[in-house]
C-alpha positions as CSV (number, residue, x, y, z in Angstrom):
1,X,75.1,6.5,44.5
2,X,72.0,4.5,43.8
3,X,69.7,6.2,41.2
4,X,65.5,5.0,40.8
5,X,64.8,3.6,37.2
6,X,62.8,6.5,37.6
7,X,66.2,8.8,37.5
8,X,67.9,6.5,34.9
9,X,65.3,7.5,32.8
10,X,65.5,11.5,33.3
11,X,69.3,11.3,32.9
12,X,69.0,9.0,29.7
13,X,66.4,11.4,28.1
14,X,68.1,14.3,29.2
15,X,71.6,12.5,26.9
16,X,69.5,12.2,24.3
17,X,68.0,15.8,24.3
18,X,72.0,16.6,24.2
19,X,72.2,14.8,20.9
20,X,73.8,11.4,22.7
21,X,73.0,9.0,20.0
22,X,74.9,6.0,22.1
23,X,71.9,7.1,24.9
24,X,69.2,7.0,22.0
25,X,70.3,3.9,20.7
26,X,69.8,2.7,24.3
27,X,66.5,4.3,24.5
28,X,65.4,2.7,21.2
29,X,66.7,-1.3,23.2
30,X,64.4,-0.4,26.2
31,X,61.7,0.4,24.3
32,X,61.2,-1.1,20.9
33,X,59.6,-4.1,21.7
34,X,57.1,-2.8,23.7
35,X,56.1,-0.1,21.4
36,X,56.0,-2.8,18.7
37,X,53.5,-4.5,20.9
38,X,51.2,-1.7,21.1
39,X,51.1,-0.9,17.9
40,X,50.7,-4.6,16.8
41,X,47.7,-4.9,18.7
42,X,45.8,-2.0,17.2
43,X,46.9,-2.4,13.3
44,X,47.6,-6.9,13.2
45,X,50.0,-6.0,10.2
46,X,53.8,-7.1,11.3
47,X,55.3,-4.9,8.2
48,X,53.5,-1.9,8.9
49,X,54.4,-2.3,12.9
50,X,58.1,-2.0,12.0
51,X,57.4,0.7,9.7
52,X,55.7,2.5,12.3
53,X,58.1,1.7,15.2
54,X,61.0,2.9,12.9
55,X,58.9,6.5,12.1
56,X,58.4,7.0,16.1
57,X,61.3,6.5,17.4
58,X,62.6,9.2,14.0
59,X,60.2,11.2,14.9
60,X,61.6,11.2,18.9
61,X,64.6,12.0,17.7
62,X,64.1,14.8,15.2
63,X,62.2,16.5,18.9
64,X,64.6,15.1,20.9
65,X,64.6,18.9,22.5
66,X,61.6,18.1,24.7
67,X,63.0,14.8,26.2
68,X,64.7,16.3,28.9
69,X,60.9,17.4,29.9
70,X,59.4,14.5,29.8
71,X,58.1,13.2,32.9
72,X,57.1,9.5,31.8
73,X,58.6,8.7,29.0
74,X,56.5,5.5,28.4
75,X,53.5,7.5,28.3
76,X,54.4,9.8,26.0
77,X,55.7,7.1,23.8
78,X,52.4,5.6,23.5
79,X,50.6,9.0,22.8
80,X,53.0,8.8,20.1
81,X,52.6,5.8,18.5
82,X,48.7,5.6,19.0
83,X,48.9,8.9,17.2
84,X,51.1,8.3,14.1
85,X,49.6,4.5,14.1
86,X,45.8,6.2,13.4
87,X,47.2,8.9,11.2
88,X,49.0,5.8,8.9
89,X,45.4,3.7,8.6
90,X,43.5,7.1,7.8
91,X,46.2,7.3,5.2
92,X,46.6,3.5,4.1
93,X,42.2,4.0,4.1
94,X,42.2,7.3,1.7
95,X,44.8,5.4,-0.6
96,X,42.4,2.8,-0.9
97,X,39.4,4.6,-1.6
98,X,41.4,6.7,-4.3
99,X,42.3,3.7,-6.0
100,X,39.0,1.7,-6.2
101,X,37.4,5.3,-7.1
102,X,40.3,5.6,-10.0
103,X,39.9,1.8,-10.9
104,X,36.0,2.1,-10.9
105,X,36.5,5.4,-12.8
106,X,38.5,3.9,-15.3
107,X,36.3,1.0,-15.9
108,X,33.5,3.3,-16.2
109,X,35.3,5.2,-18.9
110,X,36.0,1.8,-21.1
111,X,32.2,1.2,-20.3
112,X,31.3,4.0,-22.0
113,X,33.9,3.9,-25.2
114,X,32.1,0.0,-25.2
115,X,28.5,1.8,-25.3
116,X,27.8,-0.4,-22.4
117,X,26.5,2.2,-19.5
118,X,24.2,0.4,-18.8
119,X,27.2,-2.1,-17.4
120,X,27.7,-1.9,-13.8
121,X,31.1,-3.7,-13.3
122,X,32.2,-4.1,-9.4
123,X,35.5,-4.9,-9.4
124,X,35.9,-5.7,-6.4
125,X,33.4,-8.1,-6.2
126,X,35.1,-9.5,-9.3
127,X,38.3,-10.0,-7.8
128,X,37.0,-11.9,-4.6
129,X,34.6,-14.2,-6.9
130,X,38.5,-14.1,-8.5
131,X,40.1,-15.1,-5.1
132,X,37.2,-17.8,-4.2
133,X,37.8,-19.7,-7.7
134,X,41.6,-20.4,-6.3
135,X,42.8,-23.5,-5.0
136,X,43.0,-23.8,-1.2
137,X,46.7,-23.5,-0.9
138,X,47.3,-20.6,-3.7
139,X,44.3,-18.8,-2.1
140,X,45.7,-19.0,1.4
141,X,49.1,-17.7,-0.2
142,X,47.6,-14.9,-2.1
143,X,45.5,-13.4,0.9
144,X,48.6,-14.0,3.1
145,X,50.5,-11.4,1.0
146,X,47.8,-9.1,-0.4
147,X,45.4,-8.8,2.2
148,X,47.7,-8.9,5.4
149,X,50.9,-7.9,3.9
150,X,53.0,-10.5,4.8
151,X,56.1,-11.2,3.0
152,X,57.0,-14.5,1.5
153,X,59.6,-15.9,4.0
154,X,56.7,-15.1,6.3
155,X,54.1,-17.1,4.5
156,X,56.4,-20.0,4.5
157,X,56.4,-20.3,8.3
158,X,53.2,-19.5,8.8
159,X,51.7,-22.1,6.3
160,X,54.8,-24.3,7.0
161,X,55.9,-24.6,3.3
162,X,59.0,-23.6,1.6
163,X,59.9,-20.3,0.2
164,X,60.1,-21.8,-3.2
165,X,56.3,-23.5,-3.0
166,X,55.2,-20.3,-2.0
167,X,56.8,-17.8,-4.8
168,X,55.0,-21.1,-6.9
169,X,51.7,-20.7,-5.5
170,X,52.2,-16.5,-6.0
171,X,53.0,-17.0,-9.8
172,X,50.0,-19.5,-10.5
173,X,47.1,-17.2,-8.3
174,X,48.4,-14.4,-10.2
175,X,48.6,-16.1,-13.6
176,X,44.8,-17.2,-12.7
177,X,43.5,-14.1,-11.4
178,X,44.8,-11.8,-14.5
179,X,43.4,-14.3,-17.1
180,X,39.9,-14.4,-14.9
181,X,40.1,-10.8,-15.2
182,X,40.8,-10.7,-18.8
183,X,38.1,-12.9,-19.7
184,X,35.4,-11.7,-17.6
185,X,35.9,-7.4,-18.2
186,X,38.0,-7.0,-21.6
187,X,41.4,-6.6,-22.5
188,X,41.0,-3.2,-20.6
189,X,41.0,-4.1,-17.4
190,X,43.7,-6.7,-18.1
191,X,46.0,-3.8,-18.3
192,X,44.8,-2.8,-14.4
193,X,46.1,-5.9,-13.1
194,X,49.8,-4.1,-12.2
195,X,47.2,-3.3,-9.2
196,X,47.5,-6.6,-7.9
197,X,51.7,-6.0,-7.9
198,X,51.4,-2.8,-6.1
């Protein structure tokens, strides 16, 4: 008997809803590349997309209940991930804001045991004068994994170097930007720098 993709569907979602994880694992083949997609476009960080993919598609089965109610499944997907994509850069956003407040705190602290108040240190302005004072190739490294979260292996095809150059070029930007650091703010903030190995 000859079924509409449109059917496929409701009978795949309704095995699911049953607890069919050979049906989910199918569900998670027709669809994980697409969601990946999505979210992609809207967060341009590849580690946190496959965070995010893997969270959906957990969440979708934890309520796997209301599949079998489901009318368009790709739709409802995407409600989905748009949500929990949002809700993870509100979250990524507060975590930042707590820690500049906790570093700026901090350094305000050792400001005042210094009996320099009067000292307004922006650190983050420190650390990308920091960043600027790097090599071309180190800097391109650094940003590569810091600022967009990509992983070594990553930076090595993307810059088309070897994994070794680039675990070189980590070592020596770090090395640089702890002893910048330590020269320009104190010993102090020289034990802050764990931040940059987060």
């Amino acid at each position: 008997m000859f079924h509409s993709s449109n059917d496929k569907e409701k009978i795949l979602l309704a095995k699911v809803a049953a607890d069919d994880e050979h049906a989910f694992a199918e569900l998670f083949e027709n669809y994980h590349q697409l969601l990946g997609s999505f979210i992609f476009r809207l967060i341009k960080s590849e580690p946190l997309t496959q965070e995010i993919v893997q969270d959906v598609f957990l969440k979708i089965w934890i309520n796997r209940g209301v599949l079998a109610e489901i009318t368009c499944f790709k739709a409802y997907l995407i409600v989905v991930a748009r949500n929990h994509a949002l809700n993870s850069l509100k979250q990524i956003a507060r975590d930042r804001s707590r820690q500049t407040a906790w570093v700026n705190n901090v350094l305000r602290l050792a400001a005042n045991d210094q009996n320099e108040t009067d000292t307004h240190i922006n650190t983050s302005e420190l650390i990308d004068q920091a960043i600027a004072l790097l090599p071309p190739q180190q800097k391109k490294v650094y940003l590569l994994s810091r600022r967009e979260g990509l992983h070594q292996e990553e930076i090595a095809t993307a810059l088309n170097i070897s994994l070794e150059t680039v675990k070189k070029h980590m070592v020596l930007a770090l090395r640089f930007l702890k002893n910048h650091l330590r020269t320009h703010i104190g010993i102090f903030l020289f034990l802050l720098v764990r931040l940059f190995n987060y």
